[in-house]
C-alpha positions as CSV (number, residue, x, y, z in Angstrom):
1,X,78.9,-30.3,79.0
2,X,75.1,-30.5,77.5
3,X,72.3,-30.7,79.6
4,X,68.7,-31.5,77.9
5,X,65.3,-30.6,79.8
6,X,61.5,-31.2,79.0
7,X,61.7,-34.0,76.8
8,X,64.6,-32.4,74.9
9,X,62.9,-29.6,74.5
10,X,65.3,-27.6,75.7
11,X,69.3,-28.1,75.6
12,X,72.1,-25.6,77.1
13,X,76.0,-26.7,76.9
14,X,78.7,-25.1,78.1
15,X,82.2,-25.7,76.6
16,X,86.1,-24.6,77.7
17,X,88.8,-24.7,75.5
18,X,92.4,-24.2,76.5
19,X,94.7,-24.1,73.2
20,X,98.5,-23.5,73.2
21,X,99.9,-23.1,69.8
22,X,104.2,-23.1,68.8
23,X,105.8,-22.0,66.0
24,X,102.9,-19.8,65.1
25,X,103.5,-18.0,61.2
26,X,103.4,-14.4,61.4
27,X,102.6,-13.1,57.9
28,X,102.7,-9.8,58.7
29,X,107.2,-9.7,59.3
30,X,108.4,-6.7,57.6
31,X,112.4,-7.4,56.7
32,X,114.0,-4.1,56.3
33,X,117.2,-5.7,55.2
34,X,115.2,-6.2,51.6
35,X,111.9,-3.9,52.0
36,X,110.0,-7.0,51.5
37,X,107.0,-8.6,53.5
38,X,107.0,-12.1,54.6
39,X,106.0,-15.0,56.9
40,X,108.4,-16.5,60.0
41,X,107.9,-18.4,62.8
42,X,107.1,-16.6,65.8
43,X,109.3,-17.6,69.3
44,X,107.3,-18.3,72.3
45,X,104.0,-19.5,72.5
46,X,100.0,-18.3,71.7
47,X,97.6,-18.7,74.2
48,X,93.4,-18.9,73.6
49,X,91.2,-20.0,76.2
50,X,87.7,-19.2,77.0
51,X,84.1,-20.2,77.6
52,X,81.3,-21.3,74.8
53,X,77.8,-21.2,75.9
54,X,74.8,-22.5,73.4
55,X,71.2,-23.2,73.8
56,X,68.5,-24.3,71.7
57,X,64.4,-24.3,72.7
58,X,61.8,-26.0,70.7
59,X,58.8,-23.3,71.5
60,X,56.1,-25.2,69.4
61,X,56.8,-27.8,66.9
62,X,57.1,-25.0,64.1
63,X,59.2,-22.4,65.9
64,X,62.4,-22.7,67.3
65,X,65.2,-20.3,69.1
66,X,68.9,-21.2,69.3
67,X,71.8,-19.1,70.3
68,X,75.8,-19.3,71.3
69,X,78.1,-16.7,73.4
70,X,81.9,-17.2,73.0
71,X,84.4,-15.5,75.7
72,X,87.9,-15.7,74.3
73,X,90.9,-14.7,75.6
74,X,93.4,-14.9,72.7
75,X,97.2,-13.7,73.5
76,X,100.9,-13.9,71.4
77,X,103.9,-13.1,71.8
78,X,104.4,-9.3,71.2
79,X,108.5,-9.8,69.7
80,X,109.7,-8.0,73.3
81,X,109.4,-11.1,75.4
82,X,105.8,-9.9,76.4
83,X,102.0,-11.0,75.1
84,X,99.5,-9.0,73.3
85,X,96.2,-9.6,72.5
86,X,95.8,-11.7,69.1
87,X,94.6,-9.9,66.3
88,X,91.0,-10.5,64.5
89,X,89.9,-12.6,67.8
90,X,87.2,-10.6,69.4
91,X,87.0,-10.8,72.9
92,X,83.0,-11.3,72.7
93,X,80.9,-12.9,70.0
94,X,77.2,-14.9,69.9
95,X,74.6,-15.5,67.6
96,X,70.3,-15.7,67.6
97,X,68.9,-17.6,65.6
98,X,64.9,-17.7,64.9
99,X,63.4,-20.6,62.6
100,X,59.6,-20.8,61.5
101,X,58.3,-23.7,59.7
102,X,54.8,-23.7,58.4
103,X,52.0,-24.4,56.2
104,X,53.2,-28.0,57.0
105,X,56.7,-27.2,56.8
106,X,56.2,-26.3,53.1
107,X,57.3,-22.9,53.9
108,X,60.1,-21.9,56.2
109,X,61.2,-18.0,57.8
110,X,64.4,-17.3,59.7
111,X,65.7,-14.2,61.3
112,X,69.6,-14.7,62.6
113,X,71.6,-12.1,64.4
114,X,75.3,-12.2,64.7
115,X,78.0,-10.4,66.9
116,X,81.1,-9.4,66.6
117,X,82.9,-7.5,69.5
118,X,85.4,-4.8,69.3
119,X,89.0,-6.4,68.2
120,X,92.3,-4.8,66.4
121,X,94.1,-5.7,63.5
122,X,97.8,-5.2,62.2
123,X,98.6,-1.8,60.7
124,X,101.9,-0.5,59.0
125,X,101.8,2.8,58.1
126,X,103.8,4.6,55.6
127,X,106.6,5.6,55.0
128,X,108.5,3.1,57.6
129,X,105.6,0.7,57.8
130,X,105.8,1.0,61.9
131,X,104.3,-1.9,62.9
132,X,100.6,-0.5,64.5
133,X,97.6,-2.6,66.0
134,X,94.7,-0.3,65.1
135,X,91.1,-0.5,66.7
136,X,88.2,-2.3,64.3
137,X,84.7,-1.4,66.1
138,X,81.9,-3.9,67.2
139,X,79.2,-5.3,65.0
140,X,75.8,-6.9,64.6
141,X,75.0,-8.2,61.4
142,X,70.8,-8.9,60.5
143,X,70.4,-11.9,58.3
144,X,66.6,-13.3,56.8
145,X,65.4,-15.7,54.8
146,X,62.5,-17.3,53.3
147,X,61.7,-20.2,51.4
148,X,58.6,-21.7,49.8
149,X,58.5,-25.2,48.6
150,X,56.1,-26.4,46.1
151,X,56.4,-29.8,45.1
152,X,59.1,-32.4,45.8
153,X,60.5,-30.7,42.7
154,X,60.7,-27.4,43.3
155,X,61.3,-24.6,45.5
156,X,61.7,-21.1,45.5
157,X,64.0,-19.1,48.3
158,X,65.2,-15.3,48.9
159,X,67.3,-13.9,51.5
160,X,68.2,-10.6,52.6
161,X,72.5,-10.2,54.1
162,X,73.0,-7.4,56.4
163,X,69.5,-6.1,56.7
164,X,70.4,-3.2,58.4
165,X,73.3,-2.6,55.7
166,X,75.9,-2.4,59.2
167,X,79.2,-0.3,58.2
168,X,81.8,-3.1,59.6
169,X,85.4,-3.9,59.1
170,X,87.2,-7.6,59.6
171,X,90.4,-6.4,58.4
172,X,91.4,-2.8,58.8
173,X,90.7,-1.4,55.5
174,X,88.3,-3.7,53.8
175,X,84.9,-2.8,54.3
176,X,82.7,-6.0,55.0
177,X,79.7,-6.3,53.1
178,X,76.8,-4.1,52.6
179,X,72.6,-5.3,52.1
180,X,72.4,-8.0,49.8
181,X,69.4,-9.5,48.3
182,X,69.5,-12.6,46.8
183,X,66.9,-14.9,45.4
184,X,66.3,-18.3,43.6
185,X,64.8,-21.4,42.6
186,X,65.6,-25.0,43.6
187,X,65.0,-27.5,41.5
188,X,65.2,-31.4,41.7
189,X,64.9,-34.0,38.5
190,X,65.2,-37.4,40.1
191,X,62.3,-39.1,40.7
């Protein structure tokens, strides 16, 4: 459902999703017959349902604010006839996202924020790889950029990753990316 006000101005929608999902692969199936890992079909079925919220405002015709909140409620089978919560499916996520245009949309600013709420992830610790959901924190990442253009021709960009150089985890035991700086030129040779 969308819902546009003040000449579209201003938009909000809402969205709910109900997925079921059969047969799902588990690549995380340990066989102790061989010591070996590999990938079966789970029994039973996966659940994820929840709410999406986004909104966008137009606050001048060179600024501009836009944002989503997801609410998911993700669920497998845990093997024992049960459900468990899914894995690397945070309960709570959402973005903010800030645009400037000016200097007649020659040059261009943006600030975005993304969340990432607390989820686990699959651990199997040695020696008998035990089969272990283990906690990965919350996060916010800061994300700007900037870009200049000069001519039809060229223009010339920089952006900064993780601002705040956030200490994060996706996957239990690979550390997400630290500050980045990046920086370029854009160039175009057709006429």
């Amino acid at each position: 459902m969308d819902k546009s006000f003040f000449d579209n101005r201003f938009s909000l929608g809402l969205t709910y999703f109900n997925e079921q999902l059969e047969d799902e692969i588990n690549g995380f199936f340990f066989d102790v017959a061989t010591f070996t890992a590999t990938s079966i079909n789970e029994t039973g079925k996966s659940r994820r349902k929840g709410l999406e919220l986004t909104g966008r405002a137009l606050l001048s015709n060179e600024l501009s604010l836009s944002g989503n909140y997801t609410y998911l409620n993700a669920n497998q089978p845990d093997g024992f006839g049960g459900k468990e919560r899914e894995v690397r499916r945070p309960k709570h996520t959402g973005n903010i996202n800030i645009n400037y245009d000016f200097l007649n949309q020659r040059a261009n600013l943006n600030l975005n924020l993304n969340y990432n709420g607390k989820q686990g992830d699959v651990f199997f610790e040695p020696p008998f790889f035990a089969r272990e959901i283990v906690p990965l924190d919350s996060f916010t990442l800061v994300n700007i950029s900037a870009s200049y253009k000069f001519s039809e021709m060229l223009r010339i960009y920089g952006r900064v990753e993780n601002l705040l150089d956030e200490n994060y985890e996706e996957v239990f035991g690979f550390q997400g990316t630290g500050l980045g700086v990046f920086a370029g030129v854009k160039m175009n040779f057709k006429p």
